[in-house]
C-alpha positions, 0 to 999 in steps of 0.5 A: 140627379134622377130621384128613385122613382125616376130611374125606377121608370126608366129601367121598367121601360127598358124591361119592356124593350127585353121583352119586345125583342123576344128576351127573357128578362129572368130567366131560370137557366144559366151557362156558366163554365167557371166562377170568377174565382175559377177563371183567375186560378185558372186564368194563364192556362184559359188564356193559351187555349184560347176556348169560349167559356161563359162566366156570369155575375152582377154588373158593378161598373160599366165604362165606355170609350166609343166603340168599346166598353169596360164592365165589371162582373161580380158573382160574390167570389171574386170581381172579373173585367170584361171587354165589349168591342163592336168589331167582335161582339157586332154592332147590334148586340153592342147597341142593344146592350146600352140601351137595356143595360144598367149597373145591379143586372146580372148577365153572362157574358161567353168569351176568350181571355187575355190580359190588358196592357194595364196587366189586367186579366179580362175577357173578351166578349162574343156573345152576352145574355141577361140573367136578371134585370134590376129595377132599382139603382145600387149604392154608390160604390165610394159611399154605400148605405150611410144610415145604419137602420137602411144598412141593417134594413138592406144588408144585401146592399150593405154586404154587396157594397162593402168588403168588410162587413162581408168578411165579418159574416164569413168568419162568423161561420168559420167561428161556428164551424171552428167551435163544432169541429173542436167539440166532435174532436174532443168526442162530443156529441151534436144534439138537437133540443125543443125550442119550444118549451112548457117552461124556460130554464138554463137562463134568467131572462124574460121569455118570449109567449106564444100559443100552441093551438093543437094542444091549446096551451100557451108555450115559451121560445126557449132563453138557453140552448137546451141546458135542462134538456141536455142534462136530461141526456147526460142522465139518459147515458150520453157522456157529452152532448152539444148544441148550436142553435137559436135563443130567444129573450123578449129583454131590451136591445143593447150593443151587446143584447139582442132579443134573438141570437145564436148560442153554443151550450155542451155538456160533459159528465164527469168534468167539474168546473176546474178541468172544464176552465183549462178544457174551455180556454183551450178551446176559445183559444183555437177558435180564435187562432183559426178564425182571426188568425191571432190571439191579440184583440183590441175591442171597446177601446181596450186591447186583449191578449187571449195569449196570456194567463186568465187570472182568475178573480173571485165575486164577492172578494172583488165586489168588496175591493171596488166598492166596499161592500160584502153582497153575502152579508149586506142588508137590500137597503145598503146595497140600493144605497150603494147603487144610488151613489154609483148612479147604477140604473137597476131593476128589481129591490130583491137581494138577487138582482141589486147583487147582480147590479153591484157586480156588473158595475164592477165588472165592467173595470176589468180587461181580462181575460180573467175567470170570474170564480165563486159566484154566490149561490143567490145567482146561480140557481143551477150550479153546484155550492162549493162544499167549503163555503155553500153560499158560493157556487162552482161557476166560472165566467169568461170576462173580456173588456168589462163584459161577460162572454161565457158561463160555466159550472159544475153542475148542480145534480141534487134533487133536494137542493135544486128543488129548493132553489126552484122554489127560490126562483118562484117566490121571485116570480111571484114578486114581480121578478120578470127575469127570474128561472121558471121552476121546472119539476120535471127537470127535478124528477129527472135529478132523482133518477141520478145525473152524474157530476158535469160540467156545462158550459156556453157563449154566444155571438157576443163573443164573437161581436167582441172578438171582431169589435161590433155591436152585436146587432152589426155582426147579425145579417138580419137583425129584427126591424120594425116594419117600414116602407115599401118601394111604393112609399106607402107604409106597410100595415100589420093588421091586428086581430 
């Protein structure tokens, strides 16, 4: 077996042979009539006529049997089979082809079509020309890439060898697309909103920190998609807004966490947290019908029928039922104790984030759906307190297999009160807590000014990662690598300054 290096050689010689006789190697032109998908669809009436067209695509096999050769094209809508034979195409064309061309070229080859005696729809080629000449061999087709850093490293690779992770990308735009198309239906307004920001809101995550020259000031990428900023346009007279776009938190890697991501976030005036769980099981309901097709998901070895009642399940009651601890009256020390029997790995001695570790040690027994209702205030800085109980919040989370998929509330619209959890959050900053909100007093002035009642709500590619069973990493085309080495195998330096 010739090592890369090797089959690298030979293919640059072979360039050179292009060259030599006068061929373009990379041309910027093509004579495509029809795609592959175009000329199957179209295939019985292409075959009556009888017509030259052209088609163009990569080489993905070539098979020969004398005088005659079997290759097939793919141009990424569909695989199509072409026929060389020397008495149609000419012997000298038929021998510059072997001797210039290999498996990952792109070519155009122009012919007639018919069908095989095996009844396969092929073309028969009169002519051919190189598009695009490959230096580097593909993956064998039965085996593609093996190691999921190379796979993730060469996703062209990994997407053109397998079907299936080619899929996942397709229906990720078609979950995209579904979600936009119910918001604008449903009278929503798309928006665009800073991605970077002063200060981070909408989120509890750690940021990432670059500096603005022009301004000489230090800036955040954003850790929500505009939550702040959009309430600043439900106040502006905007009654529902939305966005699609990118998040950033400088946190670690899991299979359900990525430091970048794409996330979903709207806003409607006048919904509270109720009309906003019936308004968005509606909507994850018919994004997943039309994306998957079905409601019925198995996903982390659990199955889930989204088909079926969310039960709705309260914090604080279910913390106590599982663990025998009430996270509003407990002491910090209790709480750390209850972690430590748990075996829980937790950051962070503050009372917000040992409640937040008990609760995600829970969270993770239940299947869902279910609606996690009345979560404590301590946790939820910028929802609305329910009115018979303040120490719990109008905040609802989607569960499914032990993970959260969405947030949502009622949101907090009163100056007096979000100012004094902004100052909640700073002390936290000022104990070390990396995760914890940046006060934004601006966003403060803006509640004084009057934002009416509103509900808010997101999800991410989690939910979708889930829905398809994946880590998260595995449904990102190109999820972030570390540098390493080129084609040459000499390590590629980032130079520091």
């Amino acid at each position: 077996m010739s090592s890369i290096d090797e089959i690298r050689s030979a293919r640059l010689k072979k360039l050179e042979l292009l060259k030599k006789a006068g061929v373009d190697p990379y041309p910027a032109d093509a004579k495509r009539e029809l795609s592959f998908a175009e000329a199957v669809q179209n295939f019985d009436q292409l075959a009556k006529e009888k017509t030259l067209k052209w088609l163009s695509g990569r080489v993905m096999s070539i098979r020969s049997a004398g005088a005659i050769i079997f290759i097939t094209l793919y141009d990424g809508t569909a695989s199509f089979q072409a026929l060389f034979k020397k008495d149609v195409l000419s012997e000298e064309k038929l021998k510059f082809w072997n001797k210039v061309v290999d498996i990952g070229d792109f070519v155009e080859v122009q012919g007639t079509f018919f069908v095989t005696q095996r009844g396969e729809k092929t073309i028969e080629v009169h002519d051919w020309r190189m598009l695009s000449k490959s230096l580097l061999p593909l993956p064998e087709k039965w085996h593609g890439l093996q190691d999921i850093e190379e796979r993730f490293r060469k996703r062209y690779l990994d997407v053109l060898m397998n079907p299936e992770i080619k899929d996942i990308f397709i229906k990720k735009e078609k979950f995209w697309d579904v979600t936009r198309k119910f918001l604008k239906r449903e009278g929503f307004l798309e928006v665009e909103t800073p991605t970077l920001e002063v200060t981070t809101g909408g989120a509890e995550a750690r940021p990432f920190q670059t500096h603005h020259n022009d301004f000489d000031m230090d800036v955040y990428l954003r850790i929500s998609v505009g939550e702040l900023w959009q309430k600043r346009l439900l106040a502006a007279g905007f009654p529902k807004v939305f966005e699609i776009g990118r998040v950033y938190r400088n946190e670690g890697s899991s299979p359900e966490h990525a430091q970048e991501f794409t996330g979903m976030e709207f806003y409607a005036s006048y919904m509270d947290y109720r009309q906003g769980m019936e308004f968005t099981e509606r909507m994850i309901k018919e994004v997943a019908q039309e994306t998957f097709g079905t409601l019925q998901f198995k996903t982390h070895g659990k199955k889930v029928d989204l088909s079926k009642k969310w039960e709705h399940i309260p914090y604080v009651d279910t913390v106590k039922k599982m663990l025998k601890i009430d996270v509003l009256t407990t002491t910090e020390k209790e709480m750390m104790k209850k972690l430590d029997e748990l075996k829980v790995n937790y950051e962070g001695t503050n009372r917000e984030r040992l409640t937040d570790s008990l609760w995600k040690y829970c969270r993770k027994q239940i299947v869902g759906p279910a609606w996690l209702i009345d979560v404590p205030k301590l946790v939820s800085p910028l929802s609305k307190a329910k009115p018979e109980n303040p120490l719990l919040t109008e905040r609802v989370q989607l569960i499914l297999a032990g993970a959260e998929m969405t947030n949502g509330f009622s949101e907090l619209n009163d100056p007096v009160d979000q100012r004094d959890r902004f100052e909640v959050q700073r002390k936290l900053i000022e104990g070390g807590d990396k995760e914890a909100m940046m006060p934004d007093e601006e966003f403060v002035e803006m509640l004084e000014y009057g934002m009416p009642p509103a509900f808010g709500f997101a999800y991410g590619e989690r939910l979708f990662s889930f829905l398809v069973d994946k880590p998260l990493r595995e449904t990102q085309l190109f999820p972030l690598m570390k540098p390493e080495q080129n084609v040459t195998g000499k390590k590629l330096r980032i130079k520091k300054e």
